[in-house]
C-alpha positions as CSV (number, residue, x, y, z in Angstrom):
1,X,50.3,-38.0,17.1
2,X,52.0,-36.0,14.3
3,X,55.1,-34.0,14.2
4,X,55.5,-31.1,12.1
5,X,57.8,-28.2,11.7
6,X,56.5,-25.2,12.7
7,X,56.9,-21.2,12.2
8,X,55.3,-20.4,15.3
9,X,53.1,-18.4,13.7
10,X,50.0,-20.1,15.5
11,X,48.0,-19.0,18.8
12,X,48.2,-22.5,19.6
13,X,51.8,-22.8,19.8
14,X,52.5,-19.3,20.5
15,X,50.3,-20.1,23.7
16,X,52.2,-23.5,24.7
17,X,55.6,-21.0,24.4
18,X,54.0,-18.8,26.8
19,X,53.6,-21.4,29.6
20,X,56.8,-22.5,28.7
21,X,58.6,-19.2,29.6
22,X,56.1,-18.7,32.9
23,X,57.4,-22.1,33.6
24,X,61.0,-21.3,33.8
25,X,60.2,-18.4,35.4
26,X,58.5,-19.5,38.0
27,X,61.0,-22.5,38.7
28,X,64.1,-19.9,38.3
29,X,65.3,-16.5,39.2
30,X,65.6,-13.4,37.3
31,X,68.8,-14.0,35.1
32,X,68.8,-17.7,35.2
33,X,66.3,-18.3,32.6
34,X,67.7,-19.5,29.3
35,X,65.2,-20.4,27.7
36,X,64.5,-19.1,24.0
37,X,61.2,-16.5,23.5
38,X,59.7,-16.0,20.6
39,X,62.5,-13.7,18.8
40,X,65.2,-16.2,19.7
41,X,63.1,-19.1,18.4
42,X,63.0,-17.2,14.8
43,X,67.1,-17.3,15.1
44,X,68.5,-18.9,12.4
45,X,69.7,-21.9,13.2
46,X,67.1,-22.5,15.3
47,X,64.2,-25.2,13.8
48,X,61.1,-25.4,15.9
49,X,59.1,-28.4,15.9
50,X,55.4,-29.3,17.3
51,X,53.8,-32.7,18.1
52,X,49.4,-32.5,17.4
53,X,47.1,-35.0,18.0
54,X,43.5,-34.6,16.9
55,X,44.2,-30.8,16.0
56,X,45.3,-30.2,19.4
57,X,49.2,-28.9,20.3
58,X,50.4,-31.3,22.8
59,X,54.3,-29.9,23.0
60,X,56.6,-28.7,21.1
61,X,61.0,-28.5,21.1
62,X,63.6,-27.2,19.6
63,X,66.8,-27.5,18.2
64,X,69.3,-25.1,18.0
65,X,72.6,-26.1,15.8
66,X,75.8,-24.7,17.5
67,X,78.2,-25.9,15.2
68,X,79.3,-28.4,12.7
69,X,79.2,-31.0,15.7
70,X,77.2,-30.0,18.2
71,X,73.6,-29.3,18.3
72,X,71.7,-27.7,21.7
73,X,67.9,-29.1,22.5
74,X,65.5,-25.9,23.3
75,X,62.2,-24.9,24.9
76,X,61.0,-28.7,25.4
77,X,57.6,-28.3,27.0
78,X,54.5,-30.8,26.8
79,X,51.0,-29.0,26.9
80,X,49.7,-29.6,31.0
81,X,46.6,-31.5,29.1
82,X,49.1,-34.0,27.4
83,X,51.2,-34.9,30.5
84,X,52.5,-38.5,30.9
85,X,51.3,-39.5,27.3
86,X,54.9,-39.8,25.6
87,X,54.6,-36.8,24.0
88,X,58.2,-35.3,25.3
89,X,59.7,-38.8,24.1
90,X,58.4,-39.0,20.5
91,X,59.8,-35.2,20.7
92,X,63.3,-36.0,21.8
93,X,63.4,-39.4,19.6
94,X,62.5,-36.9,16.5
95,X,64.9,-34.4,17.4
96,X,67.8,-37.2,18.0
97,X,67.0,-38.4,14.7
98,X,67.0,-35.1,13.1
99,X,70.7,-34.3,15.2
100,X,72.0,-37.9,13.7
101,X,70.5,-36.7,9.8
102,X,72.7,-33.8,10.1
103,X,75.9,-35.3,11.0
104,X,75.9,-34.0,14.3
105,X,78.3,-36.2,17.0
106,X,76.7,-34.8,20.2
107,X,73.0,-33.2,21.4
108,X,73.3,-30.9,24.7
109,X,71.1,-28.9,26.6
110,X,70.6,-26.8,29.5
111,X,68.2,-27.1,32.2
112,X,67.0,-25.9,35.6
113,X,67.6,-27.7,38.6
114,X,65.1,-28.5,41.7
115,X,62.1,-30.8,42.1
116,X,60.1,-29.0,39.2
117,X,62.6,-30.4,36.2
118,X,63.2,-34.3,37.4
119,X,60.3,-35.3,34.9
120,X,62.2,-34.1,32.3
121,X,65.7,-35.3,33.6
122,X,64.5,-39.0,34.1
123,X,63.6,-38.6,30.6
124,X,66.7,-37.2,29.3
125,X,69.0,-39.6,31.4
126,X,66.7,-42.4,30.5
127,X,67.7,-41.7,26.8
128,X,71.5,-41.6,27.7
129,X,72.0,-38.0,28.3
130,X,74.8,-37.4,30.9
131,X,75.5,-34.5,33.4
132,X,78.5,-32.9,32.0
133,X,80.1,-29.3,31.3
134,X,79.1,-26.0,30.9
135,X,78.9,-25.1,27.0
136,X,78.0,-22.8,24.2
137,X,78.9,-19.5,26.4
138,X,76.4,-20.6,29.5
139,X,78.0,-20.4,33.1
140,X,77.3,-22.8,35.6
141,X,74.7,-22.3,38.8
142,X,72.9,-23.5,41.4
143,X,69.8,-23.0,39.2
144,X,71.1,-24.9,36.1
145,X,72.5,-27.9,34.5
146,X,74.3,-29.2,31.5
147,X,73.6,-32.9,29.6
148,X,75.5,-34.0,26.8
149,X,74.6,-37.1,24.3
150,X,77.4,-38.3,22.3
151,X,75.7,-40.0,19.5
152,X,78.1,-42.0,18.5
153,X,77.0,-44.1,21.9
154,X,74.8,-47.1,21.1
155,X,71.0,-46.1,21.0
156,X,68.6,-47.7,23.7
C-alpha cells in the first residue's frame, strides 16, 4: 500500500469522501455532523492524505493543524472494499508521524458515538488516544466524542 498526499481532485477520492459524509450522516442527526466536505477539506491548514494499493483508493484522513501544538485528525474513512486490512492503521501511524514532524505535542479528534463508530474507537484507543474534553470551538453531545493523544506519551 502507498500513501500519498492528495488534492482531492480525483473521482476516486472525491467518491470515498462522499461515503464518508453519507456515513456520518446516517450514524448522526442533522447538526451533529462535523465532519469536513469537500470546501472544508481545501481549508488551509488542512492536508489530505490517501492510502492506494494496486491503483485502487482504499481510505483516506486528514489532518487539520489547530495551532502551534495541537493538531485535529479529520474525515478518516477506509473504502467498504478495504475493511479489516490495516488500512485505517497505516493512516493513523502516517498522520502521527506527520503530527510528531511538525512539533506538535498532542493529536485530537472528534467522533460520533453509538455502535457504528467502535471500529474506529478500538483503533484509536488501541493507539493511546484517550476520552477527554471538548476542543477547538466543538460542544459536547450525546452524538459525539473527544480523544486526545499527547505525544509526548511513549509510542506502542
Amino acid at each position: 500500500m502507498e500513501i500519498r498526499e492528495d488534492d482531492l481532485s480525483g473521482d476516486r477520492t472525491r467518491d470515498l469522501l462522499r461515503i464518508h459524509l453519507e456515513g456520518m450522516h446516517a450514524n448522526s442527526p442533522p447538526g451533529h455532523v462535523f465532519a469536513l466536505d469537500l470546501s472544508g477539506l481545501k481549508a488551509p491548514g488542512v492536508t489530505v492524505w490517501s492510502v492506494w494499493d494496486a491503483g485502487e483508493i482504499c481510505g483516506v484522513g486528514a489532518l487539520k493543524q489547530i495551532d502551534g501544538t495541537t493538531g485535529e485528525l479529520k474525515s478518516m474513512r477506509t473504502h467498504p472494499r478495504h475493511l479489516r486490512k490495516g488500512v485505517a492503521a497505516l493512516l493513523l501511524e502516517h498522520i502521527i508521524g506527520i503530527v510528531r514532524a511538525r512539533g506538535l505535542r498532542r493529536l485530537s479528534l472528534e467522533t460520533g458515538s453509538g455502535a457504528a463508530f467502535e471500529p474506529a474507537l478500538a483503533l484509536y484507543r488501541k493507539r493511546g488516544f484517550v476520552d477527554g474534553d471538548a476542543f477547538g470551538g466543538y460542544e459536547r453531545s450525546e452524538f459525539n466524542q473527544f480523544l486526545h493523544l499527547d505525544l509526548d506519551a511513549p509510542t506502542t
